[in-house]
C-alpha positions in Angstrom: -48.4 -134.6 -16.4 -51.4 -132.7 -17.7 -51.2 -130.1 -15.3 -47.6 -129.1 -16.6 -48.7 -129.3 -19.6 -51.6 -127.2 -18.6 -49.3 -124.9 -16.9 -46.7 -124.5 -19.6 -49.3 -124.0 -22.7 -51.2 -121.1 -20.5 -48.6 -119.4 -18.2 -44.8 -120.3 -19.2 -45.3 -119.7 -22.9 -47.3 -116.5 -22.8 -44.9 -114.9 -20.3 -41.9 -116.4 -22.1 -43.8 -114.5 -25.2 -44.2 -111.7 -23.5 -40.9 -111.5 -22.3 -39.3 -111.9 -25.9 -41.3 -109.2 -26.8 -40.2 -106.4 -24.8 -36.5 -107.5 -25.3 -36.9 -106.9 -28.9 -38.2 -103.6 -28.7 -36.3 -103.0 -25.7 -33.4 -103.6 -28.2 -35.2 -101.9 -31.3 -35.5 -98.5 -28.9 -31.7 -98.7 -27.5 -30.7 -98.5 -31.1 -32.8 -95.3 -32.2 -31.4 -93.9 -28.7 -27.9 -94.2 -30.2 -28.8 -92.9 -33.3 -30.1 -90.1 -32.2 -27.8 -89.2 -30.0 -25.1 -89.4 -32.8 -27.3 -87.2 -34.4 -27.7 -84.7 -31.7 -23.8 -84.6 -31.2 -23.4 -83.9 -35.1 -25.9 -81.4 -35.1 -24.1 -79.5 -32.1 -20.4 -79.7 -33.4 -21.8 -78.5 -36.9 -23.9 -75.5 -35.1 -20.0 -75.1 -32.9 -18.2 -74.8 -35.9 -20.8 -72.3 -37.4 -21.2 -70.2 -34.1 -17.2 -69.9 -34.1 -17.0 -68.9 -38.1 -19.7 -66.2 -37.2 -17.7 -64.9 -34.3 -14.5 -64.6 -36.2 -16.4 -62.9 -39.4 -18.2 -60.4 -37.5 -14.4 -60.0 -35.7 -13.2 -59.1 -39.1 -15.4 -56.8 -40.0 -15.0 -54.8 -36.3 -11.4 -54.7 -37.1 -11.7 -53.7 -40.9 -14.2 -50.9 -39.8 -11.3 -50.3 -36.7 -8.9 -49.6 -39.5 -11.4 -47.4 -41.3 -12.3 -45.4 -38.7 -8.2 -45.1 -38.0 -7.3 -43.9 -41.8 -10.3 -41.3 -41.6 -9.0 -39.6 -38.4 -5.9 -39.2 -39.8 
């Protein structure tokens, strides 16, 4: 009976210790993994959305200076 007792105080409950540990950072680090991938995605549809605004402005202007160019040939 002492050795399990021996046994559990110095093996079984450090690794069981151990082992609780890492799950909670295991689960601490999963967590800022999702939140920064819900970041990222945010950041990448908002830096879309701006790329396609740029692209149709700078589309307006071409056709604006189009339709400059068209009334000063005339």
């Amino acid at each position: 009976m002492e050795v399990i007792d021996t046994i559990m105080k110095w093996v079984i409950a450090p690794v069981a210790a151990f082992v609780w540990m890492l799950h909670s950072k295991m689960q601490s680090h999963a967590t800022d993994i999702a939140v920064l991938r819900v970041t990222t995605d945010a950041n990448k549809q908002a830096h879309d959305r701006e790329m396609k605004e740029i692209r149709e402005a700078i589309k307006a202007v071409f056709e604006k200076l189009d339709s400059i160019e068209q009334a000063l040939r005339k």
